[in-house]
C-alpha positions as CSV (number, residue, x, y, z in Angstrom):
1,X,49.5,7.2,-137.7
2,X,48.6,10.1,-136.0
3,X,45.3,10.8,-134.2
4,X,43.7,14.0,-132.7
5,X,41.2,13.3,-129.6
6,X,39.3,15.2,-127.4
7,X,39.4,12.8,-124.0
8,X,35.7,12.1,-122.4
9,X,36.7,12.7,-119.0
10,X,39.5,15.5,-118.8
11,X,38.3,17.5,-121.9
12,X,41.5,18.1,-123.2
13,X,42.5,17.8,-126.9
14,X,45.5,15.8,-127.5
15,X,47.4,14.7,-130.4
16,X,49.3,11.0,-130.0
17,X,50.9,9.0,-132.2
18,X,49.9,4.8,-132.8
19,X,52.4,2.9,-133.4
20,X,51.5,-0.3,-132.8
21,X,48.4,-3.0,-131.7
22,X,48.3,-1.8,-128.0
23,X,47.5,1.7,-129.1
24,X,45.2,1.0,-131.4
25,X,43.9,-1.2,-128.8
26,X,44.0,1.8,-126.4
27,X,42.2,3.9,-128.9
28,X,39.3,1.7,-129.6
29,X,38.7,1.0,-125.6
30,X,38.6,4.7,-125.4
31,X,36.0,5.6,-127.7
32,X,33.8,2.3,-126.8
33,X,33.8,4.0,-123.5
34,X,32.9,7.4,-124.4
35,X,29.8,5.3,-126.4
36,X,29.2,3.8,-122.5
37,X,29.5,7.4,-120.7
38,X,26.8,8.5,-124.0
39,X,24.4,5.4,-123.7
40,X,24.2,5.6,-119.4
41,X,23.4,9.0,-119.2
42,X,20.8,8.7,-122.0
43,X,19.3,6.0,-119.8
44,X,19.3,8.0,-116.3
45,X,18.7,11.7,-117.8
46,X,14.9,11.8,-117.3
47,X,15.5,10.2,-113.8
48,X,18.1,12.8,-112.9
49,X,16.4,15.7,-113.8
50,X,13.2,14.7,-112.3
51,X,14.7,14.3,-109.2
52,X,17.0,17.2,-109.4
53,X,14.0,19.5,-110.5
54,X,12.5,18.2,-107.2
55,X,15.5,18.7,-104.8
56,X,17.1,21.8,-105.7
57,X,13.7,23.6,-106.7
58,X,14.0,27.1,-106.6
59,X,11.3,30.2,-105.3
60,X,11.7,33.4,-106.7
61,X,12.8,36.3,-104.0
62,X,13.2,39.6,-105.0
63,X,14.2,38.8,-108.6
64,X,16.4,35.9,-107.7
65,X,15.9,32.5,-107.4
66,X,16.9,30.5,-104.1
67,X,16.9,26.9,-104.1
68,X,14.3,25.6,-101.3
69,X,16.8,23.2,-100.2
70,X,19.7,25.7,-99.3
71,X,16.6,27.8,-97.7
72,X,16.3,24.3,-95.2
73,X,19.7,24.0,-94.3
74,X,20.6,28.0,-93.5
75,X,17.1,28.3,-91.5
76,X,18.6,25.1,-89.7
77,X,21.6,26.4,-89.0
78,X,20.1,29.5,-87.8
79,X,17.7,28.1,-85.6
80,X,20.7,26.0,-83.6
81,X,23.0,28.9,-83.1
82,X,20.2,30.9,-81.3
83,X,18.9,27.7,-79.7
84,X,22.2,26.6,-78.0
85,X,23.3,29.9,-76.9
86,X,25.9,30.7,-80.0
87,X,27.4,27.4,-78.9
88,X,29.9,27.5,-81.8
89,X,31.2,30.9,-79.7
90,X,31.0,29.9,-76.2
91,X,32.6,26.4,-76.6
92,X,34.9,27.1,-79.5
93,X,38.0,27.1,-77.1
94,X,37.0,24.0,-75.2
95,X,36.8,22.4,-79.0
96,X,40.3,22.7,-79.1
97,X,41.0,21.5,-76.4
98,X,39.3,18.6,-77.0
99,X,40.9,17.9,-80.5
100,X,44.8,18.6,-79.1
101,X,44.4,17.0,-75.8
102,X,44.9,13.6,-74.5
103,X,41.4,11.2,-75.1
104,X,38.9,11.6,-72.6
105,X,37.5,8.1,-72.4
106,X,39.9,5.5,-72.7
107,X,38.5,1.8,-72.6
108,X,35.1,3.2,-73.6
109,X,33.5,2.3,-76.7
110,X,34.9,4.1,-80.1
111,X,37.8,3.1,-82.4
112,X,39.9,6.3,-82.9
113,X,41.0,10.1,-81.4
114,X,38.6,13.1,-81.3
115,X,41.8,14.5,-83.5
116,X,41.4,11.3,-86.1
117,X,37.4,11.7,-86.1
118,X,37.9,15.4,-87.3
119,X,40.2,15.0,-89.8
120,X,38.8,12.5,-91.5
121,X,35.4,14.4,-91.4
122,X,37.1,17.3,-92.5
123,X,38.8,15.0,-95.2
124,X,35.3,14.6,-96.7
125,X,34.5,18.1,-97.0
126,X,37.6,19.7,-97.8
127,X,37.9,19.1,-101.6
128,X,37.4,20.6,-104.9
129,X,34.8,22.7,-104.0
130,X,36.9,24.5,-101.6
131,X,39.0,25.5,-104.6
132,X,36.5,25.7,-107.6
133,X,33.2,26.1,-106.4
134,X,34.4,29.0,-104.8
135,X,35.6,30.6,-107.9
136,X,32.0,29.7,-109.2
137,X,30.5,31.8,-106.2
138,X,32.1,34.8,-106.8
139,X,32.2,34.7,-110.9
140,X,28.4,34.3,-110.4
141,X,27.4,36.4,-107.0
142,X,30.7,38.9,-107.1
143,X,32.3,39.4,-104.0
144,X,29.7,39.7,-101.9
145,X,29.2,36.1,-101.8
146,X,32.8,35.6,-99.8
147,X,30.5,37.3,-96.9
148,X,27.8,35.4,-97.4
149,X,29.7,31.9,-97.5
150,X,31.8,33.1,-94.3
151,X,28.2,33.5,-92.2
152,X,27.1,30.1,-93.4
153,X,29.7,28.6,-92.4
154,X,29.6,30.5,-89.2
155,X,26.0,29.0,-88.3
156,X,26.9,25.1,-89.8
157,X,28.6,25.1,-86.8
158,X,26.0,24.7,-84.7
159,X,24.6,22.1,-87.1
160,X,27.1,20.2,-87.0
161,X,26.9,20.0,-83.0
162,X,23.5,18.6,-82.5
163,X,24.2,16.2,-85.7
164,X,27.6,14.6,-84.1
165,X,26.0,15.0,-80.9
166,X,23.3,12.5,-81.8
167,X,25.9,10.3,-83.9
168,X,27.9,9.4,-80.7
169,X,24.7,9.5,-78.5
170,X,23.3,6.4,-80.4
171,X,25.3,4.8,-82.1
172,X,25.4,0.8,-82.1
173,X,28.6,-1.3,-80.5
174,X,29.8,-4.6,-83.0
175,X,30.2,-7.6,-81.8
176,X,34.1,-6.9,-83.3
177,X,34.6,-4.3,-81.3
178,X,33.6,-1.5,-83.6
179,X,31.3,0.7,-83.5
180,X,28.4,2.1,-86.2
181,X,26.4,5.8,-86.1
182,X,25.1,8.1,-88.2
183,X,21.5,9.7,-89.0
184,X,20.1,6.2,-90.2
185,X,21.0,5.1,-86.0
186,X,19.9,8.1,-84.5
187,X,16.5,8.3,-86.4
188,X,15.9,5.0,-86.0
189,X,15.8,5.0,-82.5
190,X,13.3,8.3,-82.0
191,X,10.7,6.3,-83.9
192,X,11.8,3.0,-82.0
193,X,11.6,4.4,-78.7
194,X,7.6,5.9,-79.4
195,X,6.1,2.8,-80.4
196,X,7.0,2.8,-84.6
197,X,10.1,0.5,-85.0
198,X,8.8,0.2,-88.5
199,X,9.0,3.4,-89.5
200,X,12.4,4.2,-87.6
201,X,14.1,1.0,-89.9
202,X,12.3,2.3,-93.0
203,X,13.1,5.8,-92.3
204,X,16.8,5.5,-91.5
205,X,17.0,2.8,-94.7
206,X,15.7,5.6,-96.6
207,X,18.7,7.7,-95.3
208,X,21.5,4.6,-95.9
209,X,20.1,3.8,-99.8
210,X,20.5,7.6,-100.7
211,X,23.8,8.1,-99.2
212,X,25.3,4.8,-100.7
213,X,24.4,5.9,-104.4
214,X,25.3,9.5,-103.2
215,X,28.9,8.3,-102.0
216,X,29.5,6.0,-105.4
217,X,28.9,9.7,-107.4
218,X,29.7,12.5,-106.0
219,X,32.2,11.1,-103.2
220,X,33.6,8.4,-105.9
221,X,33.3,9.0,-109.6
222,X,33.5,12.9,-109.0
223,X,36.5,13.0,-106.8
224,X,38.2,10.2,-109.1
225,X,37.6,12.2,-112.3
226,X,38.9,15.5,-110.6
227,X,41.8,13.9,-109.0
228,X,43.0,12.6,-112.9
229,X,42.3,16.0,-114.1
230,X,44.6,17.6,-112.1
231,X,47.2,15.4,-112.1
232,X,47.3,15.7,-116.1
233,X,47.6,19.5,-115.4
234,X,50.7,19.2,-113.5
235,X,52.2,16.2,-115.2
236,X,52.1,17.8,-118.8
237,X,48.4,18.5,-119.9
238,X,48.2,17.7,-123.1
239,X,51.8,16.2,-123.7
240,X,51.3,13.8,-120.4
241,X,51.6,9.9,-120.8
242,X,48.8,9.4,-119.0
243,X,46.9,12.2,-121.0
244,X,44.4,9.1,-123.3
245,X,45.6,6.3,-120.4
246,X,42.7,7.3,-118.0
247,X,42.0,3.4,-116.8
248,X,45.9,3.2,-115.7
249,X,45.6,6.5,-113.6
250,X,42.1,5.1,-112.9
251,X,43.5,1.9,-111.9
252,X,46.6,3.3,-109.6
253,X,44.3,5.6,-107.9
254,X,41.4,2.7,-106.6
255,X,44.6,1.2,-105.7
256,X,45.8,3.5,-103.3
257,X,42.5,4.5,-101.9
258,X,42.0,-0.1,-101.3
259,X,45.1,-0.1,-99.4
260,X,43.7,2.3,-97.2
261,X,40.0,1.5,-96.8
262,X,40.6,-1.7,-96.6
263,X,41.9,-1.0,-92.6
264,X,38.3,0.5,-91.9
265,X,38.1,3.6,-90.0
266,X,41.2,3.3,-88.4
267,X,43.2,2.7,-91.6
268,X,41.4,5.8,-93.1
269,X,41.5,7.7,-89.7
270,X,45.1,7.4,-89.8
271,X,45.4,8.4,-93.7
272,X,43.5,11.2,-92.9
273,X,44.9,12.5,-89.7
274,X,48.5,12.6,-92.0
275,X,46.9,13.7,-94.9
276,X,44.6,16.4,-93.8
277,X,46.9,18.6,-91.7
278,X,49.5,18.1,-95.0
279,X,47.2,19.3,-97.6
280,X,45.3,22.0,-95.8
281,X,48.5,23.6,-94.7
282,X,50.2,23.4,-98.2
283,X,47.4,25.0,-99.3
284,X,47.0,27.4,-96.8
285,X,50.2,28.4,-97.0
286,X,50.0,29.2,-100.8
287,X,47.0,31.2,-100.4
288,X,49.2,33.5,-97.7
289,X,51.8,33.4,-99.8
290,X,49.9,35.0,-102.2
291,X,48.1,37.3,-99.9
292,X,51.6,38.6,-99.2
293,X,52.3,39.6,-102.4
294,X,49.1,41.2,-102.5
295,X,48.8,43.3,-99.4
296,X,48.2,46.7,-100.8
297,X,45.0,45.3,-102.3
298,X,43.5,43.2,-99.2
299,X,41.8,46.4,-97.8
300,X,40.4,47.2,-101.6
301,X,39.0,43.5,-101.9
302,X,37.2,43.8,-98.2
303,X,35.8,46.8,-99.1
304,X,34.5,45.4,-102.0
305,X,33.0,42.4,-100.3
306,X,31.3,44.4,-97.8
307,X,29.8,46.6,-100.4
308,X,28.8,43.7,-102.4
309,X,27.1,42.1,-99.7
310,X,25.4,45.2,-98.6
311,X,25.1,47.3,-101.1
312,X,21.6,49.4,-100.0
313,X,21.4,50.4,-103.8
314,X,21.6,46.8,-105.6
315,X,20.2,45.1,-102.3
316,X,16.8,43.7,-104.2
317,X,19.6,42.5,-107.0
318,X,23.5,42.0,-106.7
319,X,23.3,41.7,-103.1
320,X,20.9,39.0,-103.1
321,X,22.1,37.2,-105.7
322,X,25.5,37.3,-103.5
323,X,23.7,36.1,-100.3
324,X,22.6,32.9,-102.4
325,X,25.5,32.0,-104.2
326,X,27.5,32.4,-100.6
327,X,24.9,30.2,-98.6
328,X,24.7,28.0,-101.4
329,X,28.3,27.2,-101.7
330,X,28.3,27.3,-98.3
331,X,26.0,24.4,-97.4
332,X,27.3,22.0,-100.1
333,X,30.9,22.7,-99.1
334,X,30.7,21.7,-95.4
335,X,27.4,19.3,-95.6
336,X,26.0,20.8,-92.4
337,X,22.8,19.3,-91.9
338,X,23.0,16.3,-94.6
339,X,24.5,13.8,-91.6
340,X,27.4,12.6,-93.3
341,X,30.1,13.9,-90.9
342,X,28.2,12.2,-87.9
343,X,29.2,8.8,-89.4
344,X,32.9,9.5,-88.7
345,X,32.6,11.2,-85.6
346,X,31.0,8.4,-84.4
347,X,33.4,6.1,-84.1
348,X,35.3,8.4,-81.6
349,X,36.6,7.1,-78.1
350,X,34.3,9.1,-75.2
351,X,31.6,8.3,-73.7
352,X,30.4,11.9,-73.6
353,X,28.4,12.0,-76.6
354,X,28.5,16.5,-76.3
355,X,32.5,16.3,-76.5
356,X,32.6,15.4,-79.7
357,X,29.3,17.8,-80.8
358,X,31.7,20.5,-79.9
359,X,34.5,19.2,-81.7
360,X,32.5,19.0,-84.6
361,X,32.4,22.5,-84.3
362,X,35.9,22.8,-85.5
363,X,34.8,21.3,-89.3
364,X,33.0,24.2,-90.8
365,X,35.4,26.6,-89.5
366,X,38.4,25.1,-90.8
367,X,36.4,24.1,-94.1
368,X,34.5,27.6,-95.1
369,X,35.3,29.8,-93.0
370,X,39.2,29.4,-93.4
371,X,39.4,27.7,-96.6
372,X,37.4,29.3,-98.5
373,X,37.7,32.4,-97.6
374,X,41.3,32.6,-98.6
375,X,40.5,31.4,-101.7
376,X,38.2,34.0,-102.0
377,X,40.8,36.4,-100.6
378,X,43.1,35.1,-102.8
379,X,40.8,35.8,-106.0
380,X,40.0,39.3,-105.3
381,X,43.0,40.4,-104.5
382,X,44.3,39.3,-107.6
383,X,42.4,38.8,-110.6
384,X,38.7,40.7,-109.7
385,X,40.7,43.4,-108.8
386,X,42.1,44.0,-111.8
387,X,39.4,42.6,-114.3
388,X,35.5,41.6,-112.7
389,X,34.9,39.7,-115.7
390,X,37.6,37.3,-113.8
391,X,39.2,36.9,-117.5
392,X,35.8,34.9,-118.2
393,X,37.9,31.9,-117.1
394,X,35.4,29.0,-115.6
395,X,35.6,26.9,-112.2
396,X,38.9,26.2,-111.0
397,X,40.6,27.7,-113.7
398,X,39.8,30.7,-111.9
399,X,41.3,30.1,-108.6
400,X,44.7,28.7,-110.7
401,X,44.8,31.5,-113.0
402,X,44.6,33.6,-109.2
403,X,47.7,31.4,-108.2
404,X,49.6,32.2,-111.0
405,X,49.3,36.2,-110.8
406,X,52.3,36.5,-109.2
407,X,54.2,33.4,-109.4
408,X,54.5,31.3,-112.5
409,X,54.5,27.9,-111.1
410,X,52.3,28.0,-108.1
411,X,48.9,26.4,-110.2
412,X,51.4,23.5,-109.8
413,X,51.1,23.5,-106.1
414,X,47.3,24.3,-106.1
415,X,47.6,20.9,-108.6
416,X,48.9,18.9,-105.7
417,X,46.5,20.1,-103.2
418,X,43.8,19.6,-105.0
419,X,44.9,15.8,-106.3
420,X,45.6,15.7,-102.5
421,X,41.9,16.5,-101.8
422,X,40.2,14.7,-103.7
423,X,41.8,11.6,-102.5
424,X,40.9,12.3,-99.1
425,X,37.3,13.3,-99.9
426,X,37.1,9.5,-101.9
427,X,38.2,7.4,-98.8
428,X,36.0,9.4,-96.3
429,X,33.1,9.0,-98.3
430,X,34.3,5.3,-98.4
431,X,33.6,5.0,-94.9
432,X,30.1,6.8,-94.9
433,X,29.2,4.9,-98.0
434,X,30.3,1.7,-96.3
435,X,28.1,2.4,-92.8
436,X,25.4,3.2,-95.2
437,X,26.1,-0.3,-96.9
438,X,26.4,-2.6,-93.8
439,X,23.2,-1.0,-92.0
440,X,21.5,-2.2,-94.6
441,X,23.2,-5.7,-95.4
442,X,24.3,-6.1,-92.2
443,X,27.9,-5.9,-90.3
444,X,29.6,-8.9,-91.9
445,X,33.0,-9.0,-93.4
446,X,31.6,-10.5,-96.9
447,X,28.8,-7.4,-96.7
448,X,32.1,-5.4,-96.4
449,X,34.7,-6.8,-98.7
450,X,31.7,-6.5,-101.8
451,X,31.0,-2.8,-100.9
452,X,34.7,-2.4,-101.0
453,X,35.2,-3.8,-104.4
454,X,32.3,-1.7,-105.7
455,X,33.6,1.4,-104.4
456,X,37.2,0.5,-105.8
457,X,35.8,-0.1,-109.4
458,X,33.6,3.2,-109.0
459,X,37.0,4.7,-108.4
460,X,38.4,3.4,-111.9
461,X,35.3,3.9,-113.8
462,X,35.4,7.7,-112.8
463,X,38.9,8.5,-114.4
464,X,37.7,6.5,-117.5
465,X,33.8,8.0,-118.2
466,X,32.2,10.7,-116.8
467,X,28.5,10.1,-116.6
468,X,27.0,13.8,-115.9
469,X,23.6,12.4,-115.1
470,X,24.7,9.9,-113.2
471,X,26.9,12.6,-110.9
472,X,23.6,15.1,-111.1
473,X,21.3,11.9,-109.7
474,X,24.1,11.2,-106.6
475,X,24.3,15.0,-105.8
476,X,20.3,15.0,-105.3
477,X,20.9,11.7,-103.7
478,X,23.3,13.3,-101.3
479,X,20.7,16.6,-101.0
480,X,18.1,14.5,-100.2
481,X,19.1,13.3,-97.4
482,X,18.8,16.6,-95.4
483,X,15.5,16.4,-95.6
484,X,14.8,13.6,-92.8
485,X,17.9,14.5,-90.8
486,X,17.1,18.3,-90.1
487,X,13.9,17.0,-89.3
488,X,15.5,14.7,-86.7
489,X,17.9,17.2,-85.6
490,X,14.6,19.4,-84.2
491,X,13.0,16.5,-82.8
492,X,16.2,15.9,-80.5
493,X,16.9,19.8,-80.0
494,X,15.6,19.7,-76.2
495,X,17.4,16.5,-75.8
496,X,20.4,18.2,-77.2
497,X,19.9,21.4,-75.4
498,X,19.3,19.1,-71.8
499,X,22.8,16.9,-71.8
500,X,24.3,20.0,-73.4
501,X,23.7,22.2,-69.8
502,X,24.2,19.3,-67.8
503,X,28.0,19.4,-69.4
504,X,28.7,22.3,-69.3
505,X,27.8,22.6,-65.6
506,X,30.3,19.4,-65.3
507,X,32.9,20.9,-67.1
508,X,32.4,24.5,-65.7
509,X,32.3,25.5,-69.2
């Protein structure tokens, strides 16, 4: 018998024959499934868009709307890059000197490199996003945004010091030798230290509970779906075996990402510091590659993005709408300001809290203003060039449809690199997810091994259902958390600003 399904989690149509029990079998598990995915998101719908109406709320300026939150997180960013002194100019250099030298504190407390600690930071920021959600920016804001998303980026920078700063600064030593930081710490202890011990535990709690249903969504069920999505578009699409076998992929994949989280940070700090530098530089190399082949228009697409972003006679319209999209895609590509980053950079070796701040610095530059900005190159150059309406292509079909201009084959590579990602955005988010966990539970092996095994099924569920409300409720989960840790970040600024001059002087930076 033959059978023509649309699958519930990849969207594509495929046409497979059943020949005997186990596809039946296969068939019926399938669309009980899809009844699950249907029957959850019923449930959690008015919950989700509660709660996303509430985060991502948007105020009208000058005919556009600009969510409040993205408003919080730029003004943040803004406000640290004038308060240190354009620190993310000053000490860029020292940064990498930091990340390619020799550890600067061994025997201290901390569990891997300053090099480790960045990638595997940068492994949770560096996904799909980088590749889709760019496309998104400049299909909805035009070219214009590219600008936009570069400056944001530009200013995380600086959040991202202070928020790293803090993560080392006060973060708590094991009894096992490992160490624990992160917002939920570093809050904690500025309520602690003024009399309200109460209100630090409840506050960084608050912090930990978000992030742990944020990093089962959007850093688990999210990252799994993508990553089965694009390996069935460069395994055969609609012809590929595992095209209606999304448990098995499902299954193979929490597999891979157990064997490596179950190590703890320096199992994942060591996947990371492979996989990172591996990905990003097959990808970057693509986008170049491309570039090449499209040098008589790069001067055409920066004009374009200059006159997008500035354009004095669409400035209360088109170039507004640009200088959203860009900050927007901005801030949720490189989480500047939500904390999460922190959490690996924590468990750095040093005992000079402001070294790795300035490493930090690194993560947003490699992640927007790098990344994305060759993607963006890469879509202007090529398909925006020739037709605005981008070929009214969605997402990253976009950026693979930019790929293919020139050579046939490359989407396959962008395939790879973006399986590549969102594997290494799943077992960073592992680790956040799992400091989140044992802050609240405690630092036991049990507490660990059960958040494991959660995360790990998470990982299989995603590749078999996609629950949209359940992925709308993590993102404002993950949003939400901004909210305490800017505040946090301003509290400490003069803190920040003090150990930041005393080591500088040190340094003779």
């Amino acid at each position: 018998k033959t059978v023509r399904k649309r699958d519930p989690v990849s969207q594509i149509n495929y046409t497979h024959r059943l020949p005997n029990n186990f596809n039946r079998f296969t068939q019926a598990s399938g669309e009980f499934m899809a009844s699950i995915d249907q029957q959850i998101d019923q449930l959690v719908q008015p919950l989700s868009s509660a709660l996303s109406n509430f985060i991502f709320y948007k105020i009208p300026i000058l005919g556009n709307d600009f969510p409040i939150i993205v408003l919080w997180l730029v003004s943040a960013a803004t406000f640290f890059t004038f308060y240190y002194g354009f620190i993310n100019i000053r000490a860029f250099k020292s940064a990498l000197k930091l990340v390619f030298g020799k550890s600067d504190a061994k025997g201290t407390n901390g569990e891997i490199t300053h090099f480790q600690a960045l990638s595997t930071a940068i492994s949770g920021t560096v996904g799909i996003g980088n590749i889709g959600g760019v496309a998104v920016a400049i299909s909805i804001g035009g070219p214009g945004a590219a600008f936009w998303l570069f400056l944001a980026g530009f200013l995380g920078m600086s959040t991202k010091f202070v928020e790293c700063t803090l993560g080392v600064k006060y973060r708590k030593s094991n009894s096992d030798g490992s160490v624990s930081g992160g917002p939920m710490y570093y809050l904690e202890s500025f309520l602690s230290s003024r009399g309200y011990p109460g209100c630090g535990k409840m506050l960084g709690s608050f912090y930990a509970i978000s992030l742990v249903i944020g990093c089962f969504g959007i850093g688990n069920m999210f990252q799994s779906n993508q990553a089965y999505v694009q390996f069935l578009s460069i395994t055969g699409g609609d012809n590929s075996f595992f095209a209606d076998k999304g448990w098995l992929f499902g299954i193979l994949l929490a597999s891979a990402v157990a064997l490596v989280i179950i190590g703890g940070i320096k199992s994942i700090a060591n996947a990371a510091s492979r996989i990172v530098p591996s990905m990003a530089g097959l990808y970057l190399l693509s986008a170049l590659t491309i570039l090449m082949l499209s040098i008589d228009k790069i001067d055409d697409a920066l004009n374009l993005i200059i006159q997008s972003a500035f354009g004095l006679g669409s400035f209360t319209g088109g170039a507004i709408g640009a200088l959203i999209i860009g900050f927007q895609r901005s801030a949720f590509s490189n989480e500047a300001g939500m904390g999460t980053a922190s959490i690996a950079h924590s468990a750095v070796e040093t005992d000079e809290p402001i070294s790795e701040g300035l490493v930090s610095l690194l993560e947003p530059f490699i992640d927007t203003m790098v990344i994305c900005t060759l993607t963006s190159l890469v879509i202007i150059t090529t398909l925006y060039t020739n037709d605005p309406s981008l070929g009214n292509l969605e997402g990253i079909a976009i950026t693979s449809a930019a790929f293919a201009f020139h050579i046939d084959w490359f989407p396959v590579v962008l395939g790879i690199a973006a399986l590549l990602f969102a594997f290494s955005t799943a077992i960073a988010w592992a680790y956040y997810g799992l400091k989140s966990w044992t802050y609240i539970f405690g630092e036991s092996r049990g507490s660990e091994l059960v958040f494991k095994m959660i995360f790990c099924l998470f990982v299989c569920l995603g590749c078999m259902i996609k629950l949209s409300a359940v992925l709308d409720f993590s993102d404002a989960m993950v949003f939400v958390i901004a909210v305490p840790n800017i505040i946090g970040l301003y509290l400490y600024a003069p803190e920040v600003k003090r150990d930041l001059k005393a080591y500088l002087a040190r340094h003779k930076i």
